[in-house]
C-alpha positions in Angstrom: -44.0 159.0 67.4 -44.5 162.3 67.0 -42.7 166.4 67.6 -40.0 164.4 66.2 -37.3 165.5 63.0 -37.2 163.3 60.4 -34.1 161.2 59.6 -31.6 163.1 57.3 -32.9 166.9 58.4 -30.6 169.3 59.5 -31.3 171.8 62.2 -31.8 175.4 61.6 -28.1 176.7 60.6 -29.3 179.9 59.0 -30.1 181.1 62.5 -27.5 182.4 64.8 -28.7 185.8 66.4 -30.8 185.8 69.4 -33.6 188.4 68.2 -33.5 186.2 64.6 -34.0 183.2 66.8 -37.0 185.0 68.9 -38.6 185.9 65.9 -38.2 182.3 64.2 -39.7 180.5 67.2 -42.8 183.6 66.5 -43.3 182.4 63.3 -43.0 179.5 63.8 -45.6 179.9 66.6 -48.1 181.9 64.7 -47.7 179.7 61.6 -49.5 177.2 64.0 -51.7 179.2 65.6 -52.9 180.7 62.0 -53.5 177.0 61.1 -55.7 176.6 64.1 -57.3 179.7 65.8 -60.0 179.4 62.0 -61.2 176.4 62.5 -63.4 174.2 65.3 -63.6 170.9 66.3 -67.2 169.4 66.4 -66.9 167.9 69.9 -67.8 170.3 72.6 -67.6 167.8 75.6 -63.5 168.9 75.6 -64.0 172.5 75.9 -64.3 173.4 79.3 -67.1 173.8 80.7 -66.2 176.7 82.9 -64.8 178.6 79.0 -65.8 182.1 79.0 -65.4 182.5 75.6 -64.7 180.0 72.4 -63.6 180.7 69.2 -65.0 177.7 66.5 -65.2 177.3 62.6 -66.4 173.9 61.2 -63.8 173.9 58.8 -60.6 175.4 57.9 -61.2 174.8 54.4 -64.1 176.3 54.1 -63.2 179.1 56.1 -59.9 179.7 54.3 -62.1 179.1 50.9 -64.4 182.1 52.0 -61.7 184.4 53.0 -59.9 184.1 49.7 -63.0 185.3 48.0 -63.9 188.2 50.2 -62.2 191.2 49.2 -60.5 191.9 52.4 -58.3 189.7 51.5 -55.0 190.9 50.5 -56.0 194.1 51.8 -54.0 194.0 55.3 -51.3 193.5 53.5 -51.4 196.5 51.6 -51.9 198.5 54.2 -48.7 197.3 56.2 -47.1 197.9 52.8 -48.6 201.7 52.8 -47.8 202.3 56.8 -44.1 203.1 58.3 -43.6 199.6 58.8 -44.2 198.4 54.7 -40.0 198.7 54.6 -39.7 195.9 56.8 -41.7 193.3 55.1 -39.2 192.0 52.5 -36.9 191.0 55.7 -40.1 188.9 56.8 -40.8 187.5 53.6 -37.5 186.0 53.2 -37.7 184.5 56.8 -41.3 183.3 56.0 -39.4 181.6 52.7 -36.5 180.0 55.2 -38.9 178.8 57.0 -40.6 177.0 54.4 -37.4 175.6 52.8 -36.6 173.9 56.6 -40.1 172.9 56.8 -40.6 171.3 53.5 -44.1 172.6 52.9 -45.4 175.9 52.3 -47.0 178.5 55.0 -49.1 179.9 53.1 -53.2 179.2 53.8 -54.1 176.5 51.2 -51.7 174.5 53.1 -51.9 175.5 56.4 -56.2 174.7 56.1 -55.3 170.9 54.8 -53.0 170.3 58.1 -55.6 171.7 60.6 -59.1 170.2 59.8 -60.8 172.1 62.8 -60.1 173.4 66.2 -61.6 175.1 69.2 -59.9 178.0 70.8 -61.3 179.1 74.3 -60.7 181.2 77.3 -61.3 180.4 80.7 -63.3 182.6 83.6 -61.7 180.9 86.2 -58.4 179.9 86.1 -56.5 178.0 88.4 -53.4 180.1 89.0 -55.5 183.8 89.1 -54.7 184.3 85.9 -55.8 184.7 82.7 -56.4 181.3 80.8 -56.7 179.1 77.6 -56.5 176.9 75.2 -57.0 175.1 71.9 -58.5 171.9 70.7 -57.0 170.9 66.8 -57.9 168.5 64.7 -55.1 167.5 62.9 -55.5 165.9 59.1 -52.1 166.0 57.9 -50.1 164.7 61.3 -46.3 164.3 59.0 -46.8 168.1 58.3 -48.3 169.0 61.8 -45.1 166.9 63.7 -42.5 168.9 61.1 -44.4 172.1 62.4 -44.1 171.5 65.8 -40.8 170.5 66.0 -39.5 173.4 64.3 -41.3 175.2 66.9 -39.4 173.6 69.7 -36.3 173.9 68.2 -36.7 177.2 68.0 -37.9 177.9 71.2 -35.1 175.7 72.7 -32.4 177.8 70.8 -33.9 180.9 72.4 -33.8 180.2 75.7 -30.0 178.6 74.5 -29.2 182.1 73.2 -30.8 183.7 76.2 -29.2 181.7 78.9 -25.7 182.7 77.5 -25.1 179.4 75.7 -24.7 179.1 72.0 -25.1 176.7 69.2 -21.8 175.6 69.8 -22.2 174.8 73.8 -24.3 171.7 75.5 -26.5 169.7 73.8 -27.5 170.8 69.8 -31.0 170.8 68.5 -30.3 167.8 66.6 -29.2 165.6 69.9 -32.4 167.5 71.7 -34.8 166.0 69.1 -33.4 162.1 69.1 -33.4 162.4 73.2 -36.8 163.6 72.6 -37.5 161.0 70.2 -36.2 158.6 72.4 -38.6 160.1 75.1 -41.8 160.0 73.6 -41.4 156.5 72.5 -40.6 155.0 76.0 -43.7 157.0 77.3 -46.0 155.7 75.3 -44.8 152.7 76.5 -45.3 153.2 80.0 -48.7 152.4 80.0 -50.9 154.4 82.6 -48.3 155.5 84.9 -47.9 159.4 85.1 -44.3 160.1 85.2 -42.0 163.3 84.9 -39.8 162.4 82.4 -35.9 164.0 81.9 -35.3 167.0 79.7 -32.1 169.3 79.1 -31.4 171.7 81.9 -31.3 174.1 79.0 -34.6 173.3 77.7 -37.8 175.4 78.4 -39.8 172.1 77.2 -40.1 169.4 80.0 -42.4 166.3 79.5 -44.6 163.9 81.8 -46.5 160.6 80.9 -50.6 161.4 81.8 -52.7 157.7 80.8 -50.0 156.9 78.5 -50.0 160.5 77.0 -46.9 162.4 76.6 -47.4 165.8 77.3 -45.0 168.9 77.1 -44.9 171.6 79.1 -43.5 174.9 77.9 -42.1 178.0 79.9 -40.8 180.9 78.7 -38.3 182.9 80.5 -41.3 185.3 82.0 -43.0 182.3 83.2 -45.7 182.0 80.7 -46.6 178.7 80.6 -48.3 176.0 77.4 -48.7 172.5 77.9 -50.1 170.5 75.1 -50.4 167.0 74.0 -51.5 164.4 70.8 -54.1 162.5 71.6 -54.7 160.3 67.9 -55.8 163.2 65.8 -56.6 165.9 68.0 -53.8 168.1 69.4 -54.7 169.7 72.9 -52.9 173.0 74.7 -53.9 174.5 77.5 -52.0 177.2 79.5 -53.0 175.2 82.9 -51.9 171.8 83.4 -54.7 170.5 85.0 -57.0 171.7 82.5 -55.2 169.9 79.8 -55.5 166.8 81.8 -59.1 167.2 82.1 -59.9 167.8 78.0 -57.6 164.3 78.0 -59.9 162.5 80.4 -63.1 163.6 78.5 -61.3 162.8 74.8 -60.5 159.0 76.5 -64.0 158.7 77.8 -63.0 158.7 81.2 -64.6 161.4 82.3 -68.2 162.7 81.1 -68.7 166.0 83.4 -66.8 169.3 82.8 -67.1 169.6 79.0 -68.9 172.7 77.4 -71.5 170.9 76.5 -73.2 171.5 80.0 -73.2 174.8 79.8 -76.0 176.3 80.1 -78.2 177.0 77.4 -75.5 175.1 75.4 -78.0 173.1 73.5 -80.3 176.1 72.8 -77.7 178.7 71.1 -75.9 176.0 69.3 -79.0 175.3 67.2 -80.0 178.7 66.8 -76.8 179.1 65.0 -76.7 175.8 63.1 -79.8 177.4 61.0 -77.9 180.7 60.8 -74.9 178.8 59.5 -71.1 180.7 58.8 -67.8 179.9 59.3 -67.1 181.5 62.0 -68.7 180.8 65.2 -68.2 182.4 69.0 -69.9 181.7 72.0 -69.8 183.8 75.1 -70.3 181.7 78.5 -72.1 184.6 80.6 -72.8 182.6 83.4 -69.3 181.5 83.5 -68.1 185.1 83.6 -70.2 185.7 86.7 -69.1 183.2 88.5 -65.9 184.0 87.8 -66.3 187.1 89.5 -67.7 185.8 92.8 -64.0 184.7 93.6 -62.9 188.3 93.5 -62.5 190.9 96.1 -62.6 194.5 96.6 -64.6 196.9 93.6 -64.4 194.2 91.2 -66.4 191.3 92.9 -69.0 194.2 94.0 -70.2 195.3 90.4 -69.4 191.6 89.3 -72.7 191.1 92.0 -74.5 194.0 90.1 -74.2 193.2 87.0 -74.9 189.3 87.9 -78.1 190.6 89.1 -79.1 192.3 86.1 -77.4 189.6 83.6 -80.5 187.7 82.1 -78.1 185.6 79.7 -76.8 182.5 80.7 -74.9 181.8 77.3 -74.6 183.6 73.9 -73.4 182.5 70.2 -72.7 184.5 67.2 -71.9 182.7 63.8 -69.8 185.1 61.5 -70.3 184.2 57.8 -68.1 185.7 55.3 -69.4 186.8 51.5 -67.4 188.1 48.4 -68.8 191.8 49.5 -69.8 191.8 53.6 -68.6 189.8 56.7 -72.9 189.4 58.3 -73.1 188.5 61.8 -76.2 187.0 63.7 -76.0 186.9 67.2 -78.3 185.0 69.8 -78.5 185.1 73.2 -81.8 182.8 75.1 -82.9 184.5 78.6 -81.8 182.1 81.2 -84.4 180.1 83.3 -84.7 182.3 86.5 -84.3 185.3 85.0 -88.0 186.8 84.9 -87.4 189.0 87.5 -84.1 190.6 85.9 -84.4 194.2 84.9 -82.9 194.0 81.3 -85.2 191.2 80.6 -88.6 192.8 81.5 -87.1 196.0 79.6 -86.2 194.1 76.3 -89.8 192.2 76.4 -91.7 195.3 77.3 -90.0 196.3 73.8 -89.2 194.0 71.5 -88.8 196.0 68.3 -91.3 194.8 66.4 -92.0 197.9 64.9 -89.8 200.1 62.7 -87.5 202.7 64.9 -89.2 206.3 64.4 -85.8 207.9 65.3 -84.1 206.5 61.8 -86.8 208.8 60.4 -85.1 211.6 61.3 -81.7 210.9 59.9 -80.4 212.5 56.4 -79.1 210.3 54.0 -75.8 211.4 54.1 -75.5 211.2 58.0 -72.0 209.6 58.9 -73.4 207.8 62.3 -77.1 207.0 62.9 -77.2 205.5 66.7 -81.3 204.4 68.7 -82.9 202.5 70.8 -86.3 202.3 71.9 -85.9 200.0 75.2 -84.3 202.9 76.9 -85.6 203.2 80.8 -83.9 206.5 82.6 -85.5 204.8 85.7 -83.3 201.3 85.5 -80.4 203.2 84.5 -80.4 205.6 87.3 -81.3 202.3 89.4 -78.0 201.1 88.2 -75.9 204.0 88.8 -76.8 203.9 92.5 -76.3 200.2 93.0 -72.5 200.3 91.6 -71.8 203.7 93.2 -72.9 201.8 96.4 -70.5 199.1 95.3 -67.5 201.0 94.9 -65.4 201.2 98.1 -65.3 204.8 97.6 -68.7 205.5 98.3 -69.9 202.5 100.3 -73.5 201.3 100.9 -74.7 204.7 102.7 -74.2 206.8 99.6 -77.4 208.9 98.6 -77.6 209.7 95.1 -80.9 210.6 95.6 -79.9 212.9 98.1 -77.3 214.9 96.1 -79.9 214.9 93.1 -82.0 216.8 95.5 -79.5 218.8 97.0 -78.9 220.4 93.3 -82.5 221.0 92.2 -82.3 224.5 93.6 -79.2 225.4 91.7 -80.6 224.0 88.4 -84.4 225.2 88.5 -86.0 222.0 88.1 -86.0 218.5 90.1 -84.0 215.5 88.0 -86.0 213.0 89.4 -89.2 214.3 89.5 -89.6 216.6 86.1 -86.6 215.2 84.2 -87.2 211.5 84.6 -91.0 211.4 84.0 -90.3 213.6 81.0 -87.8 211.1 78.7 -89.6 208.2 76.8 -88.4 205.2 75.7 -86.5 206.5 72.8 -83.4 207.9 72.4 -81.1 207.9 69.7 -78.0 210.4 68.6 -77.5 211.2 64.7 -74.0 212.6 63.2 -75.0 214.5 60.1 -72.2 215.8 58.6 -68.4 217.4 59.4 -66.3 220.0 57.9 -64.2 222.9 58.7 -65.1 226.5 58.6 -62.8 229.0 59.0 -60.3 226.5 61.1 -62.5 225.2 63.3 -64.8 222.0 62.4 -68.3 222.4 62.1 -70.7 219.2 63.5 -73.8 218.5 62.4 -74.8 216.5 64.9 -78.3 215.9 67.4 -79.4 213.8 69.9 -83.3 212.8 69.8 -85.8 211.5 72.6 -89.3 210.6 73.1 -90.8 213.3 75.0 -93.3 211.2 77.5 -94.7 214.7 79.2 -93.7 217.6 77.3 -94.6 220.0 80.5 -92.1 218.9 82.5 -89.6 218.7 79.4 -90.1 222.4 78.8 -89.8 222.9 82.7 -86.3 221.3 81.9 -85.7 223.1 79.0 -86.1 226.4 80.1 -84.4 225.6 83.5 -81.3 224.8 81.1 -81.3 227.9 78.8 -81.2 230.1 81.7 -78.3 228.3 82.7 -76.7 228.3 79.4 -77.4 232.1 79.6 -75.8 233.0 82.8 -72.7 231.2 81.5 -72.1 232.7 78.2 -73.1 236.3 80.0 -69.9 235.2 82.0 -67.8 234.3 79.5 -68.4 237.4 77.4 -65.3 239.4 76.6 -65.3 243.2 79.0 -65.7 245.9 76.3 -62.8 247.5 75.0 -61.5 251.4 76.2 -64.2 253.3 75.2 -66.8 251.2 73.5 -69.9 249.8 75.1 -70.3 246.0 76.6 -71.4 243.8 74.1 -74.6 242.2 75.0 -74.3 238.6 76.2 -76.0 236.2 73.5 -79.0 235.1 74.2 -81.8 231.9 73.1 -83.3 233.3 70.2 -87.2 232.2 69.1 -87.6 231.6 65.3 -90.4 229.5 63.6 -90.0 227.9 60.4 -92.4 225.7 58.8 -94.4 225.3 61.5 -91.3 224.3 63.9 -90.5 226.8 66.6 -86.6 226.5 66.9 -84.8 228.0 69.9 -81.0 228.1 69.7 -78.3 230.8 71.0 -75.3 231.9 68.9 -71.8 231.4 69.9 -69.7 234.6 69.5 -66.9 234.2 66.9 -68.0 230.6 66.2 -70.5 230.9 63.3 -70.5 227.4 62.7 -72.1 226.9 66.0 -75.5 227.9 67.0 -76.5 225.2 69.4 -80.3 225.2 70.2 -83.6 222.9 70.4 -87.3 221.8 69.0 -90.1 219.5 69.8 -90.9 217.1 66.5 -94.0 215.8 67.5 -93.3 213.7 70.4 -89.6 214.1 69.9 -87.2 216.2 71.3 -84.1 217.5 69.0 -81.0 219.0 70.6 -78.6 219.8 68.0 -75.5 221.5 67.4 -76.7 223.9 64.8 -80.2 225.6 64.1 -79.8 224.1 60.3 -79.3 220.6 62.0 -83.0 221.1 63.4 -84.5 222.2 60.1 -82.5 219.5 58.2 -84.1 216.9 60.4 -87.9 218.3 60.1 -87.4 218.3 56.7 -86.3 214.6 56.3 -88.9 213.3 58.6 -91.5 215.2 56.5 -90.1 213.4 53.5 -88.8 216.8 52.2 -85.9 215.9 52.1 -84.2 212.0 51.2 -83.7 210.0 55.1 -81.1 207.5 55.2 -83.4 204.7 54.4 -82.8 205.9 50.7 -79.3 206.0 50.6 -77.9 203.3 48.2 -74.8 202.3 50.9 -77.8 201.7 53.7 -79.9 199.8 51.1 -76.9 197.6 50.0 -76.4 196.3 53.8 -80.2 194.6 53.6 -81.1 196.0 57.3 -84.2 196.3 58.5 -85.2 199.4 60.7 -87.0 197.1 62.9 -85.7 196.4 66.2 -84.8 198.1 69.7 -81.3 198.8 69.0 -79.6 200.0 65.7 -76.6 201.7 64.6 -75.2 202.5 61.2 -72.0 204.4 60.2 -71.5 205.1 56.8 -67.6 204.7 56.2 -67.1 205.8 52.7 -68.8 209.5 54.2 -66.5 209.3 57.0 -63.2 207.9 54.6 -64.2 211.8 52.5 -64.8 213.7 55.2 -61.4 212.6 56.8 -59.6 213.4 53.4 -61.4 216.9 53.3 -60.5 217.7 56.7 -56.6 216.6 55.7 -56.8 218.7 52.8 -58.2 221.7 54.8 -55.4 221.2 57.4 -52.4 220.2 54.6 -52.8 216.7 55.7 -49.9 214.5 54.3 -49.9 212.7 51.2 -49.2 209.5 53.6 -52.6 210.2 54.9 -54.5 210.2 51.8 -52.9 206.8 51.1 -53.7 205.1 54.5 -57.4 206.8 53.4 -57.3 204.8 50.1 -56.7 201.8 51.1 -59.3 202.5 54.1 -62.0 203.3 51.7 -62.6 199.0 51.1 -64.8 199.4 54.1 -67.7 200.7 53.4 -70.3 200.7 56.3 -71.1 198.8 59.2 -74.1 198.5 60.9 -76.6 196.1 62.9 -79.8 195.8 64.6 -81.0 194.1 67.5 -84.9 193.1 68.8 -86.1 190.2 71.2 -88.0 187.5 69.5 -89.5 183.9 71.0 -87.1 184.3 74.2 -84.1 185.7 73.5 -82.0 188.8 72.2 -81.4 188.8 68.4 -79.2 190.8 66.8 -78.5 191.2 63.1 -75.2 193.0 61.9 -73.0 193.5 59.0 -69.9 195.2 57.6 -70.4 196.1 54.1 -67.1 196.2 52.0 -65.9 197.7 48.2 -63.2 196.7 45.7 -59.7 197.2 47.2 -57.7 199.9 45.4 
């Protein structure tokens, strides 16, 4: 029998309050859930098919083995300890410890990884009730520990909804009489054979059962309605918020039933042995075709862009396996184009540039840049494409609205046409680089520039002219009226200055020295920065004048390449000192500095992405230091 208290236990007597009950039954709750949201069961067939996303490890032990030896770990807790909250975590730690004593076994990982082998966690796209769905798929190793887990659980939760109802431990039926009822209950269902029966439960219980194939299964309610119903099957414990999805992981773990699992998703197969030789211990799997179809059941805005982006979605399923190291957390992702998807816009786009060549953007960024951003599968055409379709989508605008109509109407006022001199002008490549920020004089100061491929530097120059007129106009506007007496003060204007070679054009801000916004061709790239030494920074890296980020030592430790058609990089320990200095020059609070310190463990993230033999690749990782 099981979810049953062993002879000679004693309910929870420590407990009388309601909150303290709430918060035992949490947990108690997340005690389990800790024990089973790291780990994965190697049998996809009882995963719904129709999952949107799953959560998997192979093993909780070697999961659990991992995270001890990265150096996050620990490092939450430290944090808490350093925030507003760190006060309150001695009263936790003493429930966590009475707990333990009524359990008989510790909470703490090591233990928890021996009682949980493995276990699925998944959400569904199409739930039965219009809501948001899911469920977990455990397999358990230690069931005496696992039953003495659960049970505690109920108890809990039963003495809540007690509490709640405006009983007490002193009215109806206790805890104690609950669990031999229960007991009592759980043996006479398994000994009904196949018959699927409602069983009796306390009116005062939020836990009711029924006999499924000679399964007991519980169903849970809380006083908002939320609803978990789970059941042992021999050594794999099932919950799923929706009934009838539970019943359907118990058909497929009997044998009865051979459809429905998620291993007939498609592109299943494909993604799951992509990631077995990319192996971790953490593994995720997005269902996209699952999503989509989830949306077809919708109405109104929602089910109109779900049909746009259905249209452009060339995926059909995706996996990522997560694999954790002393120093990083490295992420591979892969996602197969779907059969059918030829014609699909992001497909041709990702194929027409696979990244197979180093990123020429990168070249531009200094080593000390905080956030390096590019890709070179950029289309302005598709992305305009796809601004219509959902503008047409949205009930606000219907199917007769005419962007291209309103981009007409507002050549005249700009001085150049978007669609015909803007859009043949930008290339392929775009990418945005964060250089550095500090404060001058109270107000901060960004280094910062956004780069594109020129494709026809005529029209581009149309464009930018067009612009700086603009730009002119407005500033001649926003110019102060001279004071009693004194003459206007002329309005700025672009300014023309060439400096090795580069001819710069920027306009100074009035009373804001550390901004004098302005622009440069680079070769075939256009730079729009923030300052006019941002511009002369960048020429100066990409003439190897100056070090590019490729050289910094933080970069070089993450093992990227600069290969691809998507990357991004932020350099954290710039970002942790630029944050302090910023504190510092506004008398930032010592509380600040310490959050900062115990930030400063994470060091960098960063990824990159390219299309190889079919599919969209992706290569990321979070780079990590000692914790202080």
């Amino acid at each position: 029998m099981w979810f049953t208290e062993n002879e000679g236990d004693k309910p929870m007597r420590f407990i009388s309050k309601l909150a303290r009950t709430r918060l035992l039954a949490l947990v108690g709750g997340l005690a389990l859930l800790v024990a089973t949201s790291f780990a994965k069961v190697a049998n996809p067939k009882l995963v719904p098919q129709n999952a949107v996303y799953v959560m998997s490890v192979p093993s909780t032990a070697d999961f659990w083995s991992a995270w001890k030896g990265n150096t996050l770990y620990g490092w939450g807790q430290k944090v808490l300890e350093a925030s507003p909250i760190g006060s309150d975590l001695d009263t936790l730690r003493k429930l966590i410890k009475n707990i333990e004593g009524e359990l008989k076994f510790g909470l703490d990982g090591d233990t928890l990884s021996k009682v949980i082998a493995g276990v699925d966690v998944f959400i569904l796209g199409n739930p039965s009730e219009g809501t948001m769905s899911g469920g977990l798929i455990a397999k358990v190793s230690d069931k005496e520990k696992f039953t003495r887990l659960m049970t505690f659980w109920e108890m809990a939760a039963e003495k809540a909804a007690m509490e709640e109802s405006g009983g007490g431990e002193d009215k109806g039926t206790t805890q104690s009489e609950n669990t031999s009822v229960q007991q009592n209950k759980d043996t006479k269902g398994g000994q009904e054979g196949s018959k699927d029966t409602p069983e009796e439960t306390s009116s005062a219980s939020p836990i009711t059962t029924e006999t499924y194939k000679s399964v007991l299964i519980k169903h849970f309610e809380t006083a908002k309605g939320a609803k978990l119903n789970y059941a042992l099957l021999e050594d794999r414990f099932l919950l799923a918020s929706d009934g009838q999805v539970l019943k359907g992981m118990i058909d497929r773990a009997k044998g009865e039933a051979q459809e429905g699992g998620f291993d007939q998703a498609e592109d299943f197969e494909k993604v799951e042995k992509a990631l077995a030789a990319k192996p971790g211990q953490l593994y995720l799997y997005t269902n996209q075709k699952a999503l989509v179809e989830s949306h077809k059941a919708e109405v109104g805005p929602q089910a109109a862009l779900g049909a746009v982006m259905a249209e452009l979605q060339p995926v059909a399923m995706g996996g990522a396996s997560v694999r954790i190291l002393s120093d990083r957390i490295a992420t591979y992702t892969y996602s197969p184009f779907a059969a059918g998807s030829e014609n699909s816009a992001l497909r041709k786009l990702a194929e027409r540039y696979p990244g197979d060549v180093p990123l020429e953007i990168i070249k531009f960024a200094p080593a000390s840049a905080l956030v390096t951003v590019a890709t070179s599968s950029f289309d302005i055409y598709l992305a305009y494409d796809v601004v219509k379709q959902i503008m047409k989508a949205l009930p606000a605008e219907g199917p007769s609205f005419d962007l291209d109509k309103q981009l007409s109407e507002a050549d005249a006022m700009l001085g150049f046409s978007i669609r015909n001199d803007l859009f043949p002008a930008v290339g392929n490549e775009i990418g945005l680089i964060v250089g550095q920020v500090k404060m001058e004089m109270g107000i901060p100061s960004v280094e910062g520039a956004i780069v594109v491929k020129v494709r026809d530097k005529a029209k581009m120059e149309k464009v930018l002219t067009a612009v700086s007129k603009l730009i002119e106009e407005k500033l001649k506007v926003m110019t102060p009226p001279p004071s009693s007496g004194q003459s206007a003060p002329p309005a700025p204007t672009f300014k023309t200055e060439t400096s090795k070679g580069i001819s710069m054009r920027y306009v100074e801000i009035p009373n804001i020295s550390a901004w004098s916004p302005g622009y440069a061709m680079l070769g075939d790239y256009l730079v729009v920065a923030t300052t006019k030494q941002t511009i002369e920074t960048m020429a100066s890296v990409r003439a190897g004048e100056k070090p590019s980020l490729t050289e910094n030592e933080v970069f070089k430790q993450m093992q990227l390449s600069t290969k691809g058609n998507a990357f991004a990089f932020v350099n954290l320990s710039n970002i942790w000192n630029t944050a302090e200095d910023i504190a510092g020059a506004t008398a930032g609070t010592q509380n600040a500095k310490q959050i900062l310190d115990q930030l400063r463990i994470l060091r960098a993230v960063g990824g990159v992405g390219y299309t190889k033999d079919g599919a969209g690749v992706s290569e990321s990782v979070i780079l990590l230091g000692a914790s202080e």
